[in-house]
Backbone bond lengths (Angstrom), bond angles and torsions (degrees), N, CA, C in turn:
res aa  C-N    CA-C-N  psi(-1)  N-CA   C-N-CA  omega(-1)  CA-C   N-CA-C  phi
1 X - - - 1.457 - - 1.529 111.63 -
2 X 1.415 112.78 -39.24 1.622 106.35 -176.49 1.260 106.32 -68.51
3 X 1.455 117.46 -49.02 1.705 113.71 168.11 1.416 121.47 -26.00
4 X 1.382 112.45 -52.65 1.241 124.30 -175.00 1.367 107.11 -86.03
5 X 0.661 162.07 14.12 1.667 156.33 128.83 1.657 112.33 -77.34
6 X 1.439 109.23 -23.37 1.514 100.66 -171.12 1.685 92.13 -85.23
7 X 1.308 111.40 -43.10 1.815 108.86 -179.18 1.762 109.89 -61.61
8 X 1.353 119.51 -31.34 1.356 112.01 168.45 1.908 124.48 -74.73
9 X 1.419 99.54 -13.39 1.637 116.30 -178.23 2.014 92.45 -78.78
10 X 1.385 98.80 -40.06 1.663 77.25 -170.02 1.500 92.24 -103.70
11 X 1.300 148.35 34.29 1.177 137.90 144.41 1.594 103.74 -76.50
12 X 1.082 84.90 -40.47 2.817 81.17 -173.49 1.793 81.78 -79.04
13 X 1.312 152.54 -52.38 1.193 122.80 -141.23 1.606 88.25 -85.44
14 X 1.498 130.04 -1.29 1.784 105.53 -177.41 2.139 80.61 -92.13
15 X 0.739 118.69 -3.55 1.996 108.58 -175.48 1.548 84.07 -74.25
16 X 1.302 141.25 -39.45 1.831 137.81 -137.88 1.824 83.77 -73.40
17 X 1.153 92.21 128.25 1.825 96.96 162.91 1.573 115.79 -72.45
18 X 1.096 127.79 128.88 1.529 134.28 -179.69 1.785 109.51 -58.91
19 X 1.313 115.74 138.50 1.496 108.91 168.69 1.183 121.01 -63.96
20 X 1.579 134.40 144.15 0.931 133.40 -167.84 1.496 108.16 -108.60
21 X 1.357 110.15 15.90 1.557 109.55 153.98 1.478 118.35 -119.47
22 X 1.132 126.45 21.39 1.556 142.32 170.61 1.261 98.37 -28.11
23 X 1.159 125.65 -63.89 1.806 117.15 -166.25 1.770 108.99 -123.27
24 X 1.449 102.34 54.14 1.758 97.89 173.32 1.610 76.49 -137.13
25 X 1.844 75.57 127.85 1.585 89.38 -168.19 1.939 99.89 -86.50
26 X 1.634 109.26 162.37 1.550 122.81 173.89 1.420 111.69 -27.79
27 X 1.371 115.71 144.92 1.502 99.25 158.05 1.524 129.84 -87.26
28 X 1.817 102.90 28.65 1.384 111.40 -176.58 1.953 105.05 -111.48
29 X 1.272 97.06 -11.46 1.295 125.74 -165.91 1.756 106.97 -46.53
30 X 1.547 110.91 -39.79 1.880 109.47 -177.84 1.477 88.65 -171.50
31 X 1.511 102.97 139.22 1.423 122.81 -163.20 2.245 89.31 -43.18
32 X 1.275 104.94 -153.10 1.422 111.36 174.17 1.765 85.14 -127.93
33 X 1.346 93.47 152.84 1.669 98.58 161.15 1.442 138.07 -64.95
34 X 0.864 103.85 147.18 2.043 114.66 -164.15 1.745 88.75 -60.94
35 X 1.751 101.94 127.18 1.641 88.79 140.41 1.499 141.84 -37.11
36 X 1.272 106.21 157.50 1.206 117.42 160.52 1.850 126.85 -67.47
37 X 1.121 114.31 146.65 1.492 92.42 -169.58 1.560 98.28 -133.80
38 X 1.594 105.07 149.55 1.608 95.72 168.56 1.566 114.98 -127.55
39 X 1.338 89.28 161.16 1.516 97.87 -156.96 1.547 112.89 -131.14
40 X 1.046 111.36 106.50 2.143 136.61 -147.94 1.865 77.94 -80.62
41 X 1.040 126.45 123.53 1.742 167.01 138.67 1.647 125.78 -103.93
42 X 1.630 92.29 120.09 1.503 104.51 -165.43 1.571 88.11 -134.53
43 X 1.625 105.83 112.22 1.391 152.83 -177.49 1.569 79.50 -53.49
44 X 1.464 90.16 161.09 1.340 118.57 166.98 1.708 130.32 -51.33
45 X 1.029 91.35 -50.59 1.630 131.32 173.20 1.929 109.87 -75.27
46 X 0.631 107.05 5.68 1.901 117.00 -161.14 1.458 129.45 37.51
47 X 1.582 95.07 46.44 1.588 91.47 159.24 1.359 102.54 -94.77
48 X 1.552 90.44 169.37 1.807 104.19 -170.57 1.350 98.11 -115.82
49 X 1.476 109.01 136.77 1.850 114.55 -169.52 1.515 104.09 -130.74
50 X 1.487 110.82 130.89 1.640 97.27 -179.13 1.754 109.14 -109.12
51 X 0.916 97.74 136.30 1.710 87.22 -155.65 1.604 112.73 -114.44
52 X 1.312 135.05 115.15 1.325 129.36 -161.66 1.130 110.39 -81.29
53 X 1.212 134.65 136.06 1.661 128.08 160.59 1.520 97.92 -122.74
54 X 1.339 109.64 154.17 1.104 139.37 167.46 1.694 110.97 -54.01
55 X 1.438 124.94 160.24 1.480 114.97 -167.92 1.463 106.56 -96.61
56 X 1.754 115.65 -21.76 1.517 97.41 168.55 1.668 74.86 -165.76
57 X 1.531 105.52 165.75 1.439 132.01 -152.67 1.605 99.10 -135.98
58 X 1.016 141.92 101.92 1.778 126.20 139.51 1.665 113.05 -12.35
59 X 1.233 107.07 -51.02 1.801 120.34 -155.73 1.727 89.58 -104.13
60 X 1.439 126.33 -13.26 1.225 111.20 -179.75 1.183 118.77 100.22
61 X 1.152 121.29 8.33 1.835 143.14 -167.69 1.486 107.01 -51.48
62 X 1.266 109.91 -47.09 1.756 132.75 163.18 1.407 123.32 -24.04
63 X 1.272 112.77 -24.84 1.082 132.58 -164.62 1.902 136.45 -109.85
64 X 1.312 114.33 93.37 1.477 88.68 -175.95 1.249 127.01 -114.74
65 X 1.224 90.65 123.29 1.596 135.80 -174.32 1.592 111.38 -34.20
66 X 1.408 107.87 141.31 1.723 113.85 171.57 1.845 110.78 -57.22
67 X 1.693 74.47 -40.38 1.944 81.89 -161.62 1.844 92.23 -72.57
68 X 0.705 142.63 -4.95 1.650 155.22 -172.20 2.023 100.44 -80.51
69 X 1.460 94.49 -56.70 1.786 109.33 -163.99 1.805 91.09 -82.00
70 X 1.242 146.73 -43.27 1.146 162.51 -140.25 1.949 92.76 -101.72
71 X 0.883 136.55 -47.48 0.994 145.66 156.63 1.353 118.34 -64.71
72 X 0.918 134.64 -22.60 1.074 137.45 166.50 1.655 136.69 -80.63
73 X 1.371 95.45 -38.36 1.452 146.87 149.62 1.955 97.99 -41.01
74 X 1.213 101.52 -79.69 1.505 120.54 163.55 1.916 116.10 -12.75
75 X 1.580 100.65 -94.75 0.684 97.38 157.97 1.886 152.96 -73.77
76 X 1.410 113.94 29.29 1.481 117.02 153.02 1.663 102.56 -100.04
77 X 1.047 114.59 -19.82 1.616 98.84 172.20 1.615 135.29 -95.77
78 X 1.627 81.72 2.10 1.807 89.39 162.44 1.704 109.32 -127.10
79 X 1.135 107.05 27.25 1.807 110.94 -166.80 1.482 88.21 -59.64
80 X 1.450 153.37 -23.26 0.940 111.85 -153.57 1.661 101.33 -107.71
81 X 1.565 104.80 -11.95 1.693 92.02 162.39 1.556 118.42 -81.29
82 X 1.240 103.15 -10.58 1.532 98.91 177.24 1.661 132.45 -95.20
83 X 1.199 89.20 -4.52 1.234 122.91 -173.29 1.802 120.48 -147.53
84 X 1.266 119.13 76.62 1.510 148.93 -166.99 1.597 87.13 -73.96
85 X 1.641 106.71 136.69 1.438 106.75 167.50 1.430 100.97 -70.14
86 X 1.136 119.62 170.22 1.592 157.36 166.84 1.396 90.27 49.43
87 X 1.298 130.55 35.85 1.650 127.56 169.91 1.919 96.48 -119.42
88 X 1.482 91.56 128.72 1.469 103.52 174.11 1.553 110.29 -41.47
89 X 1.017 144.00 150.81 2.162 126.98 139.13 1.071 119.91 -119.44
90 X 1.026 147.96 163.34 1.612 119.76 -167.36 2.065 74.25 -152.60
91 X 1.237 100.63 132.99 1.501 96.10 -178.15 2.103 109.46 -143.16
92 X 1.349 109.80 120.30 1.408 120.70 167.71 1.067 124.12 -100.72
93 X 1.562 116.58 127.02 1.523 128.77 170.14 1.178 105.16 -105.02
94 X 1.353 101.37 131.70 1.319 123.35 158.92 1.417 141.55 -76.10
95 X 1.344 123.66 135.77 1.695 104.32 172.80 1.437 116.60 70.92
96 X 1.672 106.05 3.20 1.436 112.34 170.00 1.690 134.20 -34.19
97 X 1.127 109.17 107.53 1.822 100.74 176.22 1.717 97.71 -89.61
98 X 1.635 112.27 -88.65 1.482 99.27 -160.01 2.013 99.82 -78.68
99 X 1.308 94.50 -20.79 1.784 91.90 -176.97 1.206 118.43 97.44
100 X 1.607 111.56 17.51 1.576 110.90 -170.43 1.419 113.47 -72.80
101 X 1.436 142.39 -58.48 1.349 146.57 147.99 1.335 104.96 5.98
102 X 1.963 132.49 -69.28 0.797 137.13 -137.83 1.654 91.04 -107.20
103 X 0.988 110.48 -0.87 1.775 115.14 -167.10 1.816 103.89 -83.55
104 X 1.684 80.12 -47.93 1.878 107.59 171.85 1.414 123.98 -60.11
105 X 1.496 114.02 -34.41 1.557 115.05 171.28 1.788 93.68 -67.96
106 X 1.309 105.48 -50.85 1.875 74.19 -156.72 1.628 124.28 -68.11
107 X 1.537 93.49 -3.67 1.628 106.32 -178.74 1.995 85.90 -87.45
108 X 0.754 119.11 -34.45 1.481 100.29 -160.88 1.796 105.22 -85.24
109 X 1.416 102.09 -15.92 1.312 89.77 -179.17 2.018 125.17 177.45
110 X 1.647 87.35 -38.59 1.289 119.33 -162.08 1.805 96.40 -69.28
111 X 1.596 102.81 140.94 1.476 116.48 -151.38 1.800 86.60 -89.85
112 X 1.407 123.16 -34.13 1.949 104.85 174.13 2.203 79.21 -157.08
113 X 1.652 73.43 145.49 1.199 106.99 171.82 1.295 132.14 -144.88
114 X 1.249 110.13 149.25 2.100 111.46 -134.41 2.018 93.79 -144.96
115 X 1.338 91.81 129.15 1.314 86.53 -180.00 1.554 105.38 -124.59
116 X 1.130 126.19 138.07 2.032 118.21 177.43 1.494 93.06 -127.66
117 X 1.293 99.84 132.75 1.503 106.59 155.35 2.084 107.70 150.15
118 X 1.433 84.82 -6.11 1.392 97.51 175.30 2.122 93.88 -108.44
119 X 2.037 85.41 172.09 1.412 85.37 168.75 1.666 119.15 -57.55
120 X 1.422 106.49 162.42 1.439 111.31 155.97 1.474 137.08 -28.49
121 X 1.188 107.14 -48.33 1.525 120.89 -178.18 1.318 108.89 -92.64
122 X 1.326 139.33 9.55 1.684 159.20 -133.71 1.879 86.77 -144.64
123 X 1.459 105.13 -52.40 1.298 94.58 -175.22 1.715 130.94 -53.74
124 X 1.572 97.41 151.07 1.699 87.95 -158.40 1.748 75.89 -116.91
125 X 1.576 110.26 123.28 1.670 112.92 169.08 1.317 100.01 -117.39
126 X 1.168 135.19 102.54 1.734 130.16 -160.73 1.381 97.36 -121.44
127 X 1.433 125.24 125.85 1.404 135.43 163.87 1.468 109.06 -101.60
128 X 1.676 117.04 133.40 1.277 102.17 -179.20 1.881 107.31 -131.41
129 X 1.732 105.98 8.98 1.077 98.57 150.93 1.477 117.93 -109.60
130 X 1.589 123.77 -13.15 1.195 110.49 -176.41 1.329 111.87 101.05
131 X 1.332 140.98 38.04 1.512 146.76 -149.08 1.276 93.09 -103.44
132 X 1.579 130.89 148.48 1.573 137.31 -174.38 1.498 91.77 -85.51
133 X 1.021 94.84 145.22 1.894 114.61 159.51 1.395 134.80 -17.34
134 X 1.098 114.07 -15.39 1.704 162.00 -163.67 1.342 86.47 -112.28
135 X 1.289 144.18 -83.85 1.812 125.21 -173.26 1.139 119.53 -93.57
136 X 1.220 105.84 54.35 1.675 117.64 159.25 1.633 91.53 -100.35
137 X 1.588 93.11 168.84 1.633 109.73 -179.02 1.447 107.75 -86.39
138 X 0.945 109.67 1.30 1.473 91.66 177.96 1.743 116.05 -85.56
139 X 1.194 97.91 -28.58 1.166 111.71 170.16 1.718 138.01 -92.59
140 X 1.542 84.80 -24.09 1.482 107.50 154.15 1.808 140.89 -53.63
141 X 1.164 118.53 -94.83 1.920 106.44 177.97 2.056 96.50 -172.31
142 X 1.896 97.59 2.77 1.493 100.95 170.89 1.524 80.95 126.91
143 X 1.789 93.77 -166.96 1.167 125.87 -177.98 1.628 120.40 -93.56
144 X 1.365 118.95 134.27 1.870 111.12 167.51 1.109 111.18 -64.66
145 X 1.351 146.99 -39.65 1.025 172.62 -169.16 0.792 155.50 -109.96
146 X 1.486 139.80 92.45 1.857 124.02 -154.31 1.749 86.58 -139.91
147 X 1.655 99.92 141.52 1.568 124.13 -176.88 0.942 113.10 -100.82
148 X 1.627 150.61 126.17 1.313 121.21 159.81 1.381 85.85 -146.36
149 X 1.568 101.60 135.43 1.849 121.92 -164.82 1.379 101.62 -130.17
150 X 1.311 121.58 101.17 1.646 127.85 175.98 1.580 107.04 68.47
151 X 1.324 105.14 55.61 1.580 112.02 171.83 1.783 114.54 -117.97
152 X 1.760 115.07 -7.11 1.212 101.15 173.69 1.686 135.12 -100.07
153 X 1.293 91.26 17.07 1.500 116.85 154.46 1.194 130.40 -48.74
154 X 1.574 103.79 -37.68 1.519 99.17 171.50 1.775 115.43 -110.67
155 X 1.547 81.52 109.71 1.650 92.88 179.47 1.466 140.62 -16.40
156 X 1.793 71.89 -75.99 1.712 95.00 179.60 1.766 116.55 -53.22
157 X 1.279 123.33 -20.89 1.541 134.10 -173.15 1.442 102.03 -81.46
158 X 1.250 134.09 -9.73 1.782 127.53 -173.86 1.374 96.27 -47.55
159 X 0.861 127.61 -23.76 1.661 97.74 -135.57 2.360 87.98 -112.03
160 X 1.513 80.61 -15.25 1.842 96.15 -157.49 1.494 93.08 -81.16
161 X 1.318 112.72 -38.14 1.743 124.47 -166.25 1.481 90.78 -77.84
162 X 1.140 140.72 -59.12 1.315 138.26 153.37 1.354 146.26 2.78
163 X 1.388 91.29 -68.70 1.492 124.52 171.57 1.942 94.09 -75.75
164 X 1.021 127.41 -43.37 1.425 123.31 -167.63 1.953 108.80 -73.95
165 X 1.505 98.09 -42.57 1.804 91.17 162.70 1.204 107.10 -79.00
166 X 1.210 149.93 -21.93 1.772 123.92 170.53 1.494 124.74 -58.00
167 X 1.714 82.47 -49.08 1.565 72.69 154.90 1.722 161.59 -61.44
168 X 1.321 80.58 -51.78 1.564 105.03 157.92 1.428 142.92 -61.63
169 X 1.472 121.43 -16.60 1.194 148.77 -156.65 1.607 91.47 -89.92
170 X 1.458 113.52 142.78 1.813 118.03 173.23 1.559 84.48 -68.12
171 X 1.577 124.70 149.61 0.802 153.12 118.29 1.740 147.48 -25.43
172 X 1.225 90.76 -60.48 1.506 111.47 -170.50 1.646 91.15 -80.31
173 X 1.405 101.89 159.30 1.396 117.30 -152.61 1.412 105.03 -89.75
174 X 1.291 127.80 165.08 1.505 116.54 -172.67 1.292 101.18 -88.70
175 X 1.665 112.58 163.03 1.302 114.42 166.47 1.749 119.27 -126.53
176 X 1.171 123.71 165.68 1.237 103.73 -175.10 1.621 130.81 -65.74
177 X 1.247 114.96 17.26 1.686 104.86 148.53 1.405 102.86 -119.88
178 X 1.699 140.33 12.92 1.039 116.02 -169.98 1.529 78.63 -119.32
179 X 1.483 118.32 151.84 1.780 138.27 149.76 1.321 115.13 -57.46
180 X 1.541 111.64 127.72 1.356 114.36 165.85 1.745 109.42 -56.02
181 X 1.624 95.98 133.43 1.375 95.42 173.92 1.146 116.62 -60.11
182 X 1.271 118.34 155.34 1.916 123.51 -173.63 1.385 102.36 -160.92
183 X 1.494 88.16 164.39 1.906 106.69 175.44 1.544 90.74 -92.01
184 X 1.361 106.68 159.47 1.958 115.49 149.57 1.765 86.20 -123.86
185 X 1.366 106.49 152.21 1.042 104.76 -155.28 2.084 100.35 -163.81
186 X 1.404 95.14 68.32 1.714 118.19 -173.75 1.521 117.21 -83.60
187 X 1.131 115.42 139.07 1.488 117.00 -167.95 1.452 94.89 -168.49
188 X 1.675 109.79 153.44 1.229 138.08 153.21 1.169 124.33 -115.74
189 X 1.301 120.46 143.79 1.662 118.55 -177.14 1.861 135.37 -78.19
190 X 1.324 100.62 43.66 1.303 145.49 -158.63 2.035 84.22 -16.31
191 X 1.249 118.52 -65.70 1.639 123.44 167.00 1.365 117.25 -110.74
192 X 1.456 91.13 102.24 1.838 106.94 164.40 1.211 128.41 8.89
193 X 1.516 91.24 -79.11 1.883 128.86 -161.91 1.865 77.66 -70.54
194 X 1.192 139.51 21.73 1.492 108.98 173.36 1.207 128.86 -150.11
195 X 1.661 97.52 21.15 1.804 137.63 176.09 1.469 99.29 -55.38
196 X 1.118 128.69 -27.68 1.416 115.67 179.70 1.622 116.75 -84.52
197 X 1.092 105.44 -36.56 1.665 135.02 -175.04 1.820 97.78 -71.90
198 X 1.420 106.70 -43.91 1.702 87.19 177.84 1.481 112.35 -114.15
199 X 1.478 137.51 40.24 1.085 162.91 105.71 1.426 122.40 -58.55
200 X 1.145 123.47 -4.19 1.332 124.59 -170.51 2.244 95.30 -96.06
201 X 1.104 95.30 -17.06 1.553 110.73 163.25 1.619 115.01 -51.61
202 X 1.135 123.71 -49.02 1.572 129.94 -177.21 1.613 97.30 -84.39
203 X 1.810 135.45 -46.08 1.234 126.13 174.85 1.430 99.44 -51.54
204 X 1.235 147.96 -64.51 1.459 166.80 -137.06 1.960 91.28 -61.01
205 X 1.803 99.32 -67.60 1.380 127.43 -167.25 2.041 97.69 -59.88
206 X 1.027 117.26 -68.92 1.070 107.86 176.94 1.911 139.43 -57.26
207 X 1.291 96.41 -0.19 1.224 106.30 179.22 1.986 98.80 -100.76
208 X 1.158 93.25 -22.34 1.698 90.31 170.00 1.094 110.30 -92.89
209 X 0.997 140.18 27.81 1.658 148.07 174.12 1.426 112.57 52.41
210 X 1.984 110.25 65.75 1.156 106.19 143.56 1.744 108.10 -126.37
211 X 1.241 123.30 146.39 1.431 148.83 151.13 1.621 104.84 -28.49
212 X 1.402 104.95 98.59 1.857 86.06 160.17 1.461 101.38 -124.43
213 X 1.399 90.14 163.50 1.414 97.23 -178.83 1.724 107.38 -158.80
214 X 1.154 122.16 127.83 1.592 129.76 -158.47 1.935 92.79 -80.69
215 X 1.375 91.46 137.10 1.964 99.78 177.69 1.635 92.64 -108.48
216 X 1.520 124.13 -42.42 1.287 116.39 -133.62 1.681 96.55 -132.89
217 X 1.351 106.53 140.11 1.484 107.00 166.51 1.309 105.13 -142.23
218 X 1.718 156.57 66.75 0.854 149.02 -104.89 1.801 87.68 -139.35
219 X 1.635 120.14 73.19 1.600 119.81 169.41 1.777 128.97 -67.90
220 X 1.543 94.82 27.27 1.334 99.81 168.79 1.954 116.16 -127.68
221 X 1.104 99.69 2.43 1.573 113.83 -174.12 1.611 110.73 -47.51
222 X 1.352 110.12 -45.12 1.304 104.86 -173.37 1.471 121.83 109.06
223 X 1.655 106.22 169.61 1.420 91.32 -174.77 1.426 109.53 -109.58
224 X 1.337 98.59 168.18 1.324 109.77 -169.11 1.600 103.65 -91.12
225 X 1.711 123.60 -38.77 1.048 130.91 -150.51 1.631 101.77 -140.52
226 X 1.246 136.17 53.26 1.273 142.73 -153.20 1.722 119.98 -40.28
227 X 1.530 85.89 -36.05 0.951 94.02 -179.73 1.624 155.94 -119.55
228 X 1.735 95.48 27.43 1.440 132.43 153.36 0.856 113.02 -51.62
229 X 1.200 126.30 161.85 1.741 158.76 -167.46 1.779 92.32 -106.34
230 X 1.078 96.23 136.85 1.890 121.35 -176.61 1.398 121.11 118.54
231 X 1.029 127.18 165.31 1.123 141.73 -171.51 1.564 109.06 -78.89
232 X 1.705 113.96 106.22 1.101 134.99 -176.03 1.763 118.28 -33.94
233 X 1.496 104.22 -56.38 1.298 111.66 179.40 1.381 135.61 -50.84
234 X 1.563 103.91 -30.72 1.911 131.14 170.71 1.729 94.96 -82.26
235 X 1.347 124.05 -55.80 1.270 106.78 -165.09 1.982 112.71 -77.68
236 X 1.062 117.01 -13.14 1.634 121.26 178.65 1.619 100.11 -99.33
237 X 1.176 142.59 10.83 1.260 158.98 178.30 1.669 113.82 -86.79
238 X 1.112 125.56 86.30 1.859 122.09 -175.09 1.632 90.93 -106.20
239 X 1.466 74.91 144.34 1.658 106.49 -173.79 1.424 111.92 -123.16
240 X 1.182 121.33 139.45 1.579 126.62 -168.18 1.102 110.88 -123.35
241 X 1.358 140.42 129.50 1.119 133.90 149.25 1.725 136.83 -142.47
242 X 1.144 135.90 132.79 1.551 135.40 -165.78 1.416 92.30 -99.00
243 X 1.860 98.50 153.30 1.500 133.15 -171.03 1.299 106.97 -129.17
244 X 1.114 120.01 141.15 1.549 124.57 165.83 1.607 113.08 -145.70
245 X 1.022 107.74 171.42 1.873 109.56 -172.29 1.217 82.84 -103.33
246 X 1.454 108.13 130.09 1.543 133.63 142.08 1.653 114.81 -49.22
């Protein structure tokens, strides 16, 4: 008999309909995520740029960077070697947070500009001559151009960021109206004690046979993080430098 009452107890509890909020957690359960914030940038030249960042980053994405504005800075005052009239450029940033660097090539010159490192729908693929499907880079011989602004911070990536401009990089050799393809390649020394550790990026790069050579040392840039521990002067200090394949 008890058998039989316990098999009739779970015959009515399989009839009970399941809640249909079983696994949607409280709305007290984890703060909500930070807005998005924007952040008004006025180019060298005086255009006015409104620039989205994300409301908080794991990697710090939230944030835009000296070596980001300084680079950017960078390239409007050499747009015209980097950017040759009636020569295609096709230019990728990497590790993009708000995308300003890459925002600046296409205002300064550059024929499509591509940013990865944000979401999908974040991504900015901007054509500003209009080239058929056929002069995109993918189909093309790579990129003229590759950005990367406060990316050698993270150690463990030397070798990955690396491997990602060899690939990516145009190939074919320059000619005299086109620029050898190159990295720009901007950073600040976000922790002191670890100037050796994210310099170890150019030892890494040059043993794979690229050319570096420092353009920029800019000890007024500013800080990124005011209010870290280290010595102000190393961490508000952006450093520049271009790569090319030997």
């Amino acid at each position: 008999m008890k058998n039989e009452a316990l098999a009739n107890e779970d015959s009515d509890n399989a009839d009970l309909p399941l809640p249909t909020d079983l696994f949607q957690e409280p709305s007290s359960f984890r703060p909500p995520s930070p807005e998005p914030k924007i952040i008004e940038h006025t180019t060298s030249d005086g255009t006015s740029l409104k620039i989205r960042l994300v409301g908080a980053h794991p990697l710090w994405g939230h944030v835009l960077y000296p070596a980001s504005i300084i680079l950017s800075r960078y390239i409007q005052e050499h747009s015209k070697q980097l950017f040759p009239d009636h020569v295609s450029t096709n230019v990728l940033e990497l590790g993009a947070g708000g995308g300003l660097p890459g925002l600046t090539c296409v205002l300064a010159g550059a024929s499509l500009g591509l940013k990865w490192g944000a979401k999908l729908e974040d991504k900015i693929f901007e054509d500003a001559t209009t080239p058929s499907a056929s002069d995109t880079p993918s189909s093309q011989h790579g990129f003229d151009l590759i950005l990367l602004s406060d990316l050698v911070f993270n150690h463990s990536e030397h070798h990955a960021l690396l491997t990602t401009c060899e690939i990516s990089l145009n190939s074919t050799a320059p000619t005299s109206d086109r620029p050898t393809p190159s990295l720009l390649v901007f950073y600040s020394h976000h922790r002191p004690w670890c100037v050796a550790a994210d310099e170890e990026f150019f030892v890494i790069a040059r043993q794979r046979g690229w050319k570096c050579t420092r353009i920029i040392e800019d000890k007024n840039a500013g800080l990124a993080f005011p209010a870290d521990a280290g010595d102000p002067s190393i961490r508000g200090t952006v450093h520049g430098w271009v790569l090319t394949r030997h």
